[in-house]
PQR file of N, CA, C, O and H, with PARSE charges and radii, in Angstrom:
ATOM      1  N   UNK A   1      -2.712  14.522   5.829 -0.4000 1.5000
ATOM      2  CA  UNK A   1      -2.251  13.675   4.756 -0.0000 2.0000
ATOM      3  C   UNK A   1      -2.710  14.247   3.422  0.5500 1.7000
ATOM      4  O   UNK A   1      -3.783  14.816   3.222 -0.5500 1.4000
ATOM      5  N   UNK A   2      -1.623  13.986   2.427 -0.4000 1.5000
ATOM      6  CA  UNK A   2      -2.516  14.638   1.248 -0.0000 2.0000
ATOM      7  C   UNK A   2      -2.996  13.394   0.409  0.5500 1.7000
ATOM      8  O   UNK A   2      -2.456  12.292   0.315 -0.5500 1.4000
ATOM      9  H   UNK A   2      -0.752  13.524   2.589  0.4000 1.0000
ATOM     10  N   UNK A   3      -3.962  13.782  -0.080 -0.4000 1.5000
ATOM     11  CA  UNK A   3      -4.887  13.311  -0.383 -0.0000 2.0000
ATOM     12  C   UNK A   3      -5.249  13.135  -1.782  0.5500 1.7000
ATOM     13  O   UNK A   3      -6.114  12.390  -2.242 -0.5500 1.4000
ATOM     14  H   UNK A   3      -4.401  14.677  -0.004  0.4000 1.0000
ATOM     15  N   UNK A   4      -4.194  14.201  -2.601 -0.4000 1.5000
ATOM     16  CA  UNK A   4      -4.094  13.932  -4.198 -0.0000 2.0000
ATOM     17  C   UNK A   4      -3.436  12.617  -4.369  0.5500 1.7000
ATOM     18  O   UNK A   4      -3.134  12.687  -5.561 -0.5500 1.4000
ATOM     19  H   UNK A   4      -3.491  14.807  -2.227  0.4000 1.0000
ATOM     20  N   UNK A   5      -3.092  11.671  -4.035 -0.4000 1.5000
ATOM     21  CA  UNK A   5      -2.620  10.681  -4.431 -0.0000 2.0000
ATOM     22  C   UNK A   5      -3.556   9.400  -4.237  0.5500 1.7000
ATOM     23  O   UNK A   5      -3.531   8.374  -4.918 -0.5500 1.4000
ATOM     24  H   UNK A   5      -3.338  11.614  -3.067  0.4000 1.0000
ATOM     25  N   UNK A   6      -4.401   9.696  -3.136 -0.4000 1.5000
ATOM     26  CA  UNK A   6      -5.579   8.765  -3.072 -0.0000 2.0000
ATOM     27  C   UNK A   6      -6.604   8.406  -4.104  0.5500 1.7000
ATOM     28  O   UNK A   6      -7.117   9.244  -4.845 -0.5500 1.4000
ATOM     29  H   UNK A   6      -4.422  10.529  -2.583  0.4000 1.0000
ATOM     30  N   UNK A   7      -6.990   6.628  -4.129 -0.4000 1.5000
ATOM     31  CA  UNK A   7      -7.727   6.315  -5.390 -0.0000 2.0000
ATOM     32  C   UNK A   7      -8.907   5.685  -4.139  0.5500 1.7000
ATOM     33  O   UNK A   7      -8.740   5.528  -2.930 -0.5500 1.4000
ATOM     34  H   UNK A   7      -6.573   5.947  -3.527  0.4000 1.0000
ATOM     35  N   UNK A   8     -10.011   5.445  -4.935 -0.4000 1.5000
ATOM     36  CA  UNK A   8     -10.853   4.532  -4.295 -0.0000 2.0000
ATOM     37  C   UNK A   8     -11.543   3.438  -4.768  0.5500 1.7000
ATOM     38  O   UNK A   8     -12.130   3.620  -5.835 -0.5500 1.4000
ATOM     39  H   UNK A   8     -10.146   5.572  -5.918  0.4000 1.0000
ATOM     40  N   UNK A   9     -11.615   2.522  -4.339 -0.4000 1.5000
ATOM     41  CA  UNK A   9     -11.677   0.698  -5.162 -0.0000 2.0000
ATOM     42  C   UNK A   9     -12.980   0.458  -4.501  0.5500 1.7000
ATOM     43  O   UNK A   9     -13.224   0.507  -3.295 -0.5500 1.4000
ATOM     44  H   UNK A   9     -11.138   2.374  -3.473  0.4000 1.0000
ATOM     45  N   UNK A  10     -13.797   0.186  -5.510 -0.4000 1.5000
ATOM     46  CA  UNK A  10     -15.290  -0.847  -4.790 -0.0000 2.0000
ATOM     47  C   UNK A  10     -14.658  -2.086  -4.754  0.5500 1.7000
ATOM     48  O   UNK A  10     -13.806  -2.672  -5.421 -0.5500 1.4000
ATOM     49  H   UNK A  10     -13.599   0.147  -6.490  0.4000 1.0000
ATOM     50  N   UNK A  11     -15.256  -2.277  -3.891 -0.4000 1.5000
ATOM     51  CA  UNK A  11     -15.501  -3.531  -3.315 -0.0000 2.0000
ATOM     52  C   UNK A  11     -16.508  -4.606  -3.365  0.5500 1.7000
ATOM     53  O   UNK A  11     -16.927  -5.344  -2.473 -0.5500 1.4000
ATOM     54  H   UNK A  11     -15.949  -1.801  -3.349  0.4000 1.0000
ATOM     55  N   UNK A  12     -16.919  -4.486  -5.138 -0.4000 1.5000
ATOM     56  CA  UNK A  12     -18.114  -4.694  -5.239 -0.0000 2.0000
ATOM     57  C   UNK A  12     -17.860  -6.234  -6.356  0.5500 1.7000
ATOM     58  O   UNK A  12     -18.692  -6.621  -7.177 -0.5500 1.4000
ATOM     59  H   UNK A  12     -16.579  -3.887  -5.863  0.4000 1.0000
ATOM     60  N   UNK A  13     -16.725  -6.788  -6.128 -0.4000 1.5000
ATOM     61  CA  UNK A  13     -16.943  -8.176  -7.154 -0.0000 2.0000
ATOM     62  C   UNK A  13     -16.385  -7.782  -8.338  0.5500 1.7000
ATOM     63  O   UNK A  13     -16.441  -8.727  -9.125 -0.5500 1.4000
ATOM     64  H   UNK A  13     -16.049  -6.474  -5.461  0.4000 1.0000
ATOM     65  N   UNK A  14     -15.900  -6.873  -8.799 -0.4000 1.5000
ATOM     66  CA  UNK A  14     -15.779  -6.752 -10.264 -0.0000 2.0000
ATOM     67  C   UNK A  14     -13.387  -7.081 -10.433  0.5500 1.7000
ATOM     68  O   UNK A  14     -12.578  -7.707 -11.118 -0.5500 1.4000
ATOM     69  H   UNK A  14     -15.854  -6.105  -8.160  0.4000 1.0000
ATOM     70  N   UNK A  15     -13.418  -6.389  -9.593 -0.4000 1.5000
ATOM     71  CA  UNK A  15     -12.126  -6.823  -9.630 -0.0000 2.0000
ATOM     72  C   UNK A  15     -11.292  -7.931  -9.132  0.5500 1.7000
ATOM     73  O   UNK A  15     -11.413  -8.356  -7.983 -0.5500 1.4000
ATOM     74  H   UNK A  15     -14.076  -5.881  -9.036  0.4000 1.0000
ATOM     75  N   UNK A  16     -10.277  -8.499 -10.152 -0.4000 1.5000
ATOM     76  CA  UNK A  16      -9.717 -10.034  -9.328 -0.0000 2.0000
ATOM     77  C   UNK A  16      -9.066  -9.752  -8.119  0.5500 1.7000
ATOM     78  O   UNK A  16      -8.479  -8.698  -7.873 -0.5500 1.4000
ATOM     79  H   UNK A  16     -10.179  -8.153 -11.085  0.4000 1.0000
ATOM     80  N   UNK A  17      -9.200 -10.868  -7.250 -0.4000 1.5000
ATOM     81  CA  UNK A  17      -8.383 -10.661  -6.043 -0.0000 2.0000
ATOM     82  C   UNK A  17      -7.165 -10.235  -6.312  0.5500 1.7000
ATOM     83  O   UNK A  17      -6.692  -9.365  -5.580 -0.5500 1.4000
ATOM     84  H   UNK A  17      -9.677 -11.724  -7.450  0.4000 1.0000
ATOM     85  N   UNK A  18      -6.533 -10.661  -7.220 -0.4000 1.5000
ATOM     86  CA  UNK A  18      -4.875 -10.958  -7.910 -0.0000 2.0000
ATOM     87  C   UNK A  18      -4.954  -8.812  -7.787  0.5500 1.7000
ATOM     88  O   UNK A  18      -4.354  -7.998  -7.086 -0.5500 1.4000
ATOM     89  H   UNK A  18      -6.918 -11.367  -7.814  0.4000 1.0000
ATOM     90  N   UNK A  19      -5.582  -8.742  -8.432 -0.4000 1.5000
ATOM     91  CA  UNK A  19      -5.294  -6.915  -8.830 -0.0000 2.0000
ATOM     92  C   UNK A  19      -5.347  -6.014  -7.747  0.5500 1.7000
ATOM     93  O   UNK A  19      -4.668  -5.003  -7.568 -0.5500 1.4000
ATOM     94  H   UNK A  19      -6.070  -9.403  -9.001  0.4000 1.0000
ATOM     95  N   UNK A  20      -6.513  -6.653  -6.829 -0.4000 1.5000
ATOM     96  CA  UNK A  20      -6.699  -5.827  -5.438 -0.0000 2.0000
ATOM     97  C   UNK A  20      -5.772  -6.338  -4.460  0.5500 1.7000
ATOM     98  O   UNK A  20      -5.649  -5.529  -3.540 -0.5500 1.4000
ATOM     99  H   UNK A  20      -7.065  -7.474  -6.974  0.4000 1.0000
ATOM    100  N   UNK A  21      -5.055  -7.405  -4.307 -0.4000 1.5000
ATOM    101  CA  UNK A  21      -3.529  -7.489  -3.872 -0.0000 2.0000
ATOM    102  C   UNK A  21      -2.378  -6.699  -4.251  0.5500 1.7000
ATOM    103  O   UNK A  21      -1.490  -6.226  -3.542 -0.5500 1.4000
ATOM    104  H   UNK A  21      -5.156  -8.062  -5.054  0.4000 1.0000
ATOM    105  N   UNK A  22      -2.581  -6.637  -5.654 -0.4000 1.5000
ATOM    106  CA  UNK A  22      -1.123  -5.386  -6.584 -0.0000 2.0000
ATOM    107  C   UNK A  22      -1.199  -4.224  -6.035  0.5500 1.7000
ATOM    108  O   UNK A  22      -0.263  -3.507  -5.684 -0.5500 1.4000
ATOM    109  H   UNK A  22      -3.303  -7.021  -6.230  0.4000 1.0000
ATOM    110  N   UNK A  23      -2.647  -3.972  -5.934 -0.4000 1.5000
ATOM    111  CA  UNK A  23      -2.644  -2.576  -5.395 -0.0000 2.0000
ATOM    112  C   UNK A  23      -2.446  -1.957  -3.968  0.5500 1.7000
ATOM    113  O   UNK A  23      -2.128  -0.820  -3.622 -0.5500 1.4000
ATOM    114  H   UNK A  23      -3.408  -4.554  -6.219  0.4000 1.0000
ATOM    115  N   UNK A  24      -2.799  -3.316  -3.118 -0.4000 1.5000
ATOM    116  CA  UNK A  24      -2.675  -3.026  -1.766 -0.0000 2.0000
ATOM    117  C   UNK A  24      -0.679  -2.681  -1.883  0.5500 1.7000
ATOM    118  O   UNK A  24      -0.027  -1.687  -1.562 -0.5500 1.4000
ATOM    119  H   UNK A  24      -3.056  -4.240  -3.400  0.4000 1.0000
ATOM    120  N   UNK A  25      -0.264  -3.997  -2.472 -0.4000 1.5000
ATOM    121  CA  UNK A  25       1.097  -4.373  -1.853 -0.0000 2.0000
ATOM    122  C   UNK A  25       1.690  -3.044  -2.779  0.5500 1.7000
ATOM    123  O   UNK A  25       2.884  -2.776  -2.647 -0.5500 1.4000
ATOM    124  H   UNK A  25      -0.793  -4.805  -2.732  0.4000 1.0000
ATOM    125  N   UNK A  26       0.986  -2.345  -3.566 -0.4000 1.5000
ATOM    126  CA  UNK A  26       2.084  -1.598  -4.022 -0.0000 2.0000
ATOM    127  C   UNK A  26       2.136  -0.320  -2.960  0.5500 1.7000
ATOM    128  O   UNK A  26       3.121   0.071  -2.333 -0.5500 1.4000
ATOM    129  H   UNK A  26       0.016  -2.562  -3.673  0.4000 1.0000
ATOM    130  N   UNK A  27       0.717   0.242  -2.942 -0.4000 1.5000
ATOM    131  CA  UNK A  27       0.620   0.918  -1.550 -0.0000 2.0000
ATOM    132  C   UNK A  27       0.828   1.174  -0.945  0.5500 1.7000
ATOM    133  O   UNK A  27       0.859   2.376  -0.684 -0.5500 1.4000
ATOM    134  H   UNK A  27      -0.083  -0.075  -3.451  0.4000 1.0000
ATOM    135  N   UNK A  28       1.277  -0.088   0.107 -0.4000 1.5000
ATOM    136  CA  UNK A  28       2.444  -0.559   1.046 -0.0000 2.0000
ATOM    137  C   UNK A  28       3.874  -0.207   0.933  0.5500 1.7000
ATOM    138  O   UNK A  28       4.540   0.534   1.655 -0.5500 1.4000
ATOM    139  H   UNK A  28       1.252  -1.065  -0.104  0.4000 1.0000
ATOM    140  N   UNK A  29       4.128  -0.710   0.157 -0.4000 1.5000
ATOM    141  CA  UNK A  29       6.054  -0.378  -0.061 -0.0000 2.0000
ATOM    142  C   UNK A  29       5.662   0.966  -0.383  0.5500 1.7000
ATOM    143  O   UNK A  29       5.962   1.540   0.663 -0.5500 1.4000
ATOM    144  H   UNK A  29       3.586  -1.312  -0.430  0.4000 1.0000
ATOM    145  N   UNK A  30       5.027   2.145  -1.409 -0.4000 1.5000
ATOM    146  CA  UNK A  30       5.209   3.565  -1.234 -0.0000 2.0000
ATOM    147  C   UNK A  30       5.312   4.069   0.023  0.5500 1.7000
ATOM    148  O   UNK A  30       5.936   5.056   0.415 -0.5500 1.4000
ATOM    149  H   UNK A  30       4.783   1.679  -2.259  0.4000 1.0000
ATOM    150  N   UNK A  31       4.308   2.914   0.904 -0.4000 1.5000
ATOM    151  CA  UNK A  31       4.736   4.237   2.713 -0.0000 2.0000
ATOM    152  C   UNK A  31       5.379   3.810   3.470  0.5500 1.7000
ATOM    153  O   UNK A  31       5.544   4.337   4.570 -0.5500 1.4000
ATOM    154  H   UNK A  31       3.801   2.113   0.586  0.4000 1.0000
ATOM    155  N   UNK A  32       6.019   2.556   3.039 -0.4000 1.5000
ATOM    156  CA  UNK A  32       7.579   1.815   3.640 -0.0000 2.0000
ATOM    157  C   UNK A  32       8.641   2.868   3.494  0.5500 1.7000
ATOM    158  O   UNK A  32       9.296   3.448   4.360 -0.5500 1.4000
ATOM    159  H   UNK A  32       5.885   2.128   2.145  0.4000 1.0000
ATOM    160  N   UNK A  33       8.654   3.020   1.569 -0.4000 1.5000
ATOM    161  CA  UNK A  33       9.583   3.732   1.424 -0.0000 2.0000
ATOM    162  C   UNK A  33       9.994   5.145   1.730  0.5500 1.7000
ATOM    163  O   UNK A  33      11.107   5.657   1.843 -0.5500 1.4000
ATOM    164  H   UNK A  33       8.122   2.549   0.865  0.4000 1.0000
ATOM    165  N   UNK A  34       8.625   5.689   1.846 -0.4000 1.5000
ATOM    166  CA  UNK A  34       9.012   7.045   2.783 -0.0000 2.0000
ATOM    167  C   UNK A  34       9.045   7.271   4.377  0.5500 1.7000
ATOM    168  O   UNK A  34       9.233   8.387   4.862 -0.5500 1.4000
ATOM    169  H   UNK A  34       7.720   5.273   1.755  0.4000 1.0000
ATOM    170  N   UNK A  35       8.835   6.060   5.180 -0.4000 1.5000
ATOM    171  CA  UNK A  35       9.511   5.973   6.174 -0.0000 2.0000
ATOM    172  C   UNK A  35      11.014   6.331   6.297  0.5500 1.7000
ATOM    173  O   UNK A  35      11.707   6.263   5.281 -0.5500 1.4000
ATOM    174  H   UNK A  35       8.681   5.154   4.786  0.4000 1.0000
ATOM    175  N   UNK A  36      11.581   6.723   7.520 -0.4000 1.5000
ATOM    176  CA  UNK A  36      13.077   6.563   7.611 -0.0000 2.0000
ATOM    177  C   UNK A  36      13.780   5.079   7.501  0.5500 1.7000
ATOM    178  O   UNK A  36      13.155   4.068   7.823 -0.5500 1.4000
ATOM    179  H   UNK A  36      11.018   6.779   8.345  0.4000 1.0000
ATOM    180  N   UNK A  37      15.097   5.036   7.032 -0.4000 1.5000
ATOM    181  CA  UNK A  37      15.799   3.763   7.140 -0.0000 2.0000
ATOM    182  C   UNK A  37      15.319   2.577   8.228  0.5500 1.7000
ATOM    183  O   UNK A  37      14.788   1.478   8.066 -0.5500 1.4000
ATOM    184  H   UNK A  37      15.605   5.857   6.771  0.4000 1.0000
ATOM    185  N   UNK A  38      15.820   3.424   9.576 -0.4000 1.5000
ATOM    186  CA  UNK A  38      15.252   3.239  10.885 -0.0000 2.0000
ATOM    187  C   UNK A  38      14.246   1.950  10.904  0.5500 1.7000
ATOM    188  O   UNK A  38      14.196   0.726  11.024 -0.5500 1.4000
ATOM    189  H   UNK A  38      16.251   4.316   9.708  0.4000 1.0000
ATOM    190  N   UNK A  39      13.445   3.202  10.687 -0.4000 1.5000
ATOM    191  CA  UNK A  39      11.572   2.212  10.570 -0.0000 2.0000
ATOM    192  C   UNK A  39      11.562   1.501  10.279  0.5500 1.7000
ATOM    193  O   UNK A  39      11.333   0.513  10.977 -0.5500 1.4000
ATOM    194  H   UNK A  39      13.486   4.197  10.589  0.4000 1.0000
ATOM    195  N   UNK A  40      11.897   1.439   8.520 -0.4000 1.5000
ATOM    196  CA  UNK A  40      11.504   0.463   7.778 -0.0000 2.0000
ATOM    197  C   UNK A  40      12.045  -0.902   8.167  0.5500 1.7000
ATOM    198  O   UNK A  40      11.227  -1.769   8.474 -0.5500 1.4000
ATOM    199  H   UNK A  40      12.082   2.242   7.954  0.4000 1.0000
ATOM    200  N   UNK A  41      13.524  -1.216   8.187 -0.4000 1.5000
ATOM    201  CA  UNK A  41      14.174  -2.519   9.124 -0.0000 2.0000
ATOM    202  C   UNK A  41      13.090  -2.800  10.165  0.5500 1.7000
ATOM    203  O   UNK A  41      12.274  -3.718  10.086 -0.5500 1.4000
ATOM    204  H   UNK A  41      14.188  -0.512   7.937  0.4000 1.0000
ATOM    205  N   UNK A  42      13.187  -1.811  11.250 -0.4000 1.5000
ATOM    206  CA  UNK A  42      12.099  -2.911  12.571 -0.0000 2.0000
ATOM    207  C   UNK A  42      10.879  -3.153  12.207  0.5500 1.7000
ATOM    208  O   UNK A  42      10.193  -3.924  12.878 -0.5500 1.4000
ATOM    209  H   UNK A  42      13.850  -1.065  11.315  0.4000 1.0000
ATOM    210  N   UNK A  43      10.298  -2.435  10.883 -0.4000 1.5000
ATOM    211  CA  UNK A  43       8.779  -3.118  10.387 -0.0000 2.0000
ATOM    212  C   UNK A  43       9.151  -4.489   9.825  0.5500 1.7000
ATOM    213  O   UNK A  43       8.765  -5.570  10.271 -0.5500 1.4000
ATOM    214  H   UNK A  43      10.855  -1.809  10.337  0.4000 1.0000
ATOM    215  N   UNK A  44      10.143  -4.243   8.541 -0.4000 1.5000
ATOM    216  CA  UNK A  44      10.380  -5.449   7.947 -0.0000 2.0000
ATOM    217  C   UNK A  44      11.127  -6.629   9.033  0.5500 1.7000
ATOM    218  O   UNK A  44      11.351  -7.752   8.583 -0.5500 1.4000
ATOM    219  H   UNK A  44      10.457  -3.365   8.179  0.4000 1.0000
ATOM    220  N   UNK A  45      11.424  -6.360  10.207 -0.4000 1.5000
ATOM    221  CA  UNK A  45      11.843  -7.508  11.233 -0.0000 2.0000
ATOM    222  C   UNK A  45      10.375  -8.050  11.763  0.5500 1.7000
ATOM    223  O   UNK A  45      10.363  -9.096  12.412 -0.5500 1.4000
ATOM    224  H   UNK A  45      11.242  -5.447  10.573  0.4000 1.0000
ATOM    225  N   UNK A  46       9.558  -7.591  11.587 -0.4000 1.5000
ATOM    226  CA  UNK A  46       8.490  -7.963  12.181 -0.0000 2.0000
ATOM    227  C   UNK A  46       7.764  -9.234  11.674  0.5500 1.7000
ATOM    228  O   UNK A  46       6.732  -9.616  12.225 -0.5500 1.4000
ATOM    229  H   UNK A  46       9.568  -6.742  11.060  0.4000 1.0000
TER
END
């Protein structure tokens, strides 16, 4: 995996939940979207 695109978040109280949600969920849809068509439907059926 490459690894230039990786950030790293403490987990240490300082950030709102609200922001460490944005970041998860944005996260998420980037490796949705580079899944195939395929994939992505039977994940999102899930």
């Amino acid at each position: 995996m490459n690894k230039v695109h990786w950030n790293t978040v403490r987990m240490d109280g300082r950030l709102p939940d609200s922001l460490l949600q944005e970041l998860i969920d944005h996260s998420y849809e980037l490796v949705l979207k580079s899944l195939p068509k395929k994939v992505q439907a039977e994940i999102r059926r899930q």
